[in-house]
C-alpha angles and dihedrals in degrees: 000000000000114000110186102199113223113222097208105045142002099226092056084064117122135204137197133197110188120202089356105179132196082257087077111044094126098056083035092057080040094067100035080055090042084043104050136213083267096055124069115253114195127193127209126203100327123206108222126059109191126030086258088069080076097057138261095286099049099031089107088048096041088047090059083048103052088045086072099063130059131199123260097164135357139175116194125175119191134166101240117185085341093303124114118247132190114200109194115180117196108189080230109050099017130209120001122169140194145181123230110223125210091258093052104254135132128245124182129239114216145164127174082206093052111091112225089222101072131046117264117258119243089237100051090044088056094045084051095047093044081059093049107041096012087179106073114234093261088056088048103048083039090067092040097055089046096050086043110013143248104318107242080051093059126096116229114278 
């Protein structure tokens, strides 16, 4: 938890929490109180993502809670269908998402049905990756290591 003290004014006050996590609601709901509705809160990098991240038990409170903020930037990296992802939100431009290939490239997500300004679904990422690579990575690297070999057999290309 950061504060950076305005010298002119309170209320031009900001503060910062960096990594919170659902572990830590309580001390979470302690500094928006101890912050105000008149002074700037800023959240880095949070670790949840939906108000069942909380727990059963909080999830309605947590979800109040998460009404409050909105994204400006956001990096997210998740294991979809076995490929790699990476979900990058701009308050400008809003989610955009690829796949990262086994050779290291980059391959774009996109659906013309999908709106910028929420986060794509799991579902809706792995519909669109089974359209794009239809075969999963093990099948692919299957087939590789079949047509060259397993790689410490191989000889260097």
């Amino acid at each position: 938890f950061f504060i950076q003290e305005s010298p002119e004014s309170p209320e031009l006050d900001v503060a910062a929490l960096l990594f919170p996590g659902p572990d830590q609601f309580a001390k979470l709901k302690e500094i928006e109180e101890m912050v105000g509705n008149s002074r700037t809160l800023i959240v880095f990098n949070r670790q949840y993502t939906r108000p069942e991240d909380f727990g059963f038990f909080k999830k309605g409170e947590a979800k109040g809670l998460m009404e409050r903020y909105e994204w400006g930037f956001a990096f997210q990296e998740i294991a979809c269908r076995g490929e790699d992802v990476k979900l990058v939100y701009e308050q400008s431009v809003g989610w955009q998402a690829s796949l990262v290939d086994e050779k290291g490239r980059e391959i774009e997500i996109k659906d013309s049905s999908w709106d910028a300004k929420d986060r794509p679904e799991y579902k809706a990422i792995e519909d669109k990756i089974n359209e794009i690579l239809p075969e999963p990575l093990w099948m692919r690297m299957m087939q590789e290591a079949s047509e060259k070999g397993l790689k410490f057999q191989r000889k260097e290309e």
